[in-house]
N, C-alpha and C positions, 0 to 999 in steps of 0.2 A: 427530271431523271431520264436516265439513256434504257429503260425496258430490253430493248431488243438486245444491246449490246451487253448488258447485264447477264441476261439468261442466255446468249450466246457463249459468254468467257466458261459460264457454268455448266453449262453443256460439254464443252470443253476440258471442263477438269474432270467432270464424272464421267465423259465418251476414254479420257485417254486411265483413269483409273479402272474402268472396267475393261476397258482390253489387255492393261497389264495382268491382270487379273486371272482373267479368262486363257494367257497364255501360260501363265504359271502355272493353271490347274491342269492344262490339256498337254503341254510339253514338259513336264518336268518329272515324266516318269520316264522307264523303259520297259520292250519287252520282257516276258518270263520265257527262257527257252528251256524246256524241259529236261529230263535226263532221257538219253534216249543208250538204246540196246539194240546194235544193228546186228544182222545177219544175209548172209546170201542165199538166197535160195539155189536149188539146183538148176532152176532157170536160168539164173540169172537176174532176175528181181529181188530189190533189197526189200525184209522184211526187217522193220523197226516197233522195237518195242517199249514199252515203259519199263521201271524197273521192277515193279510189283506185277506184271503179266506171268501168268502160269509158264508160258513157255520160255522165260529167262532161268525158271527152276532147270528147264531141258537143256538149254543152254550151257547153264553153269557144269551139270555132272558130265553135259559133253567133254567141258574143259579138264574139269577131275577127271575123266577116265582117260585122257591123252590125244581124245579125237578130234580138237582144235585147239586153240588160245586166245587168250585176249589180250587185247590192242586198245589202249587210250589213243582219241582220236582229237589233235589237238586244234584248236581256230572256230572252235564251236563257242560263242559264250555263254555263261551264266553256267548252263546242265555240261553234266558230263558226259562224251559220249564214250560210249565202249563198241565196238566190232570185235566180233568172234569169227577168226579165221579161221580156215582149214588145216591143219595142222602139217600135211603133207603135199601142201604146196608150192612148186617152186619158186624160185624167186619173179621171175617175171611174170607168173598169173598173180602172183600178190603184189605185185606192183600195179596189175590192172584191176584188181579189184577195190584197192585202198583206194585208187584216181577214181571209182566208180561213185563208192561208200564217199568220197571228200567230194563230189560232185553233188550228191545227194543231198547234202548236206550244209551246202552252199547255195541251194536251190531250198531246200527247209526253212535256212535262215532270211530267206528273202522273202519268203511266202510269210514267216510269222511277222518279220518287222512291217511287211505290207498291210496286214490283218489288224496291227496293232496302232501302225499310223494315219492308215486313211480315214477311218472311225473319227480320229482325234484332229484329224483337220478338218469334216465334215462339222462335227460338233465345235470348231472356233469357229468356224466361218457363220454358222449359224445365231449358236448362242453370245459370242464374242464381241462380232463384228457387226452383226446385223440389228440389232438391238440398239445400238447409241444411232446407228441411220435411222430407223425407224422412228426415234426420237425426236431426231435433227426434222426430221421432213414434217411428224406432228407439230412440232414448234412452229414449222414456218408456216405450214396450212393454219393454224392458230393466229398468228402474228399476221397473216392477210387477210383472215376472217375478218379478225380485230378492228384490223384498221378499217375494214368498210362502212363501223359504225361509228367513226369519227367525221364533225361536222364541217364544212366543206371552207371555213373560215381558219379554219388551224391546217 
């Protein structure tokens, strides 16, 4: 009987089953991008909120009392986002504001997909991939062990 080549083909089906595996667990989701609730500060600094923050309560009667509006802000996926503009702004500081607010936001969406995939390539590389090698290498240091105690006539 062929030993090596046996436990070799076997290795082989259980190395390339576990890494199908271990992909399907770690790449088959996506991230969650929240709902978010932008605002300008008077600075100039965007302040982003969730939608249950106290201060989108302030927000909102801004909008009921006529002192801004809001703007769905489209190219975000998943959450929704809303900007609350100034209501008395002309066209082209709102033109420079949105490009601010869609910049921010395009820079959000990179930091969370960053957040959510590098994690997810660490843990295949590790758990995925390095495991069936670690395998392969015991096998062989086993398989050379082995053979030392075979006698010098075979």
């Amino acid at each position: 009987m062929r030993w090596g080549r046996g436990f070799f083909r076997l290795w082989l089906v259980v190395a390339v089953l576990w890494v199908g595996i271990g992909a399907y667990i770690n790449f088959s989701g996506s991230p969650n991008f929240p709902e978010l609730r932008i605002s300008l500060k008077r600075d100039g600094s965007i302040a982003a909120f969730k939608p249950s923050d106290d201060l989108v309560k302030i927000l909102d009667a801004a909008v009921e009392g006529g002192l801004s509006k809001r703007q769905l802000m489209p190219g975000y996926p998943g959450g929704a986002v809303i900007y609350y503009a100034d209501a008395g702004d002309d066209v082209s500081i709102q033109s420079s504001k949105l490009q601010k607010v869609a910049s921010y936001l395009d820079a959000e969406r990179a930091r969370i997909e960053s957040e959510y995939w590098t994690p997810r390539y660490e843990a295949f590389l590790y758990l995925g991939v390095l495991p069936p090698l670690l395998l392969l290498a015991l096998g062989a240091a086993l398989g050379w062990a082995l053979a030392g105690f075979r006698s010098r006539s075979q």
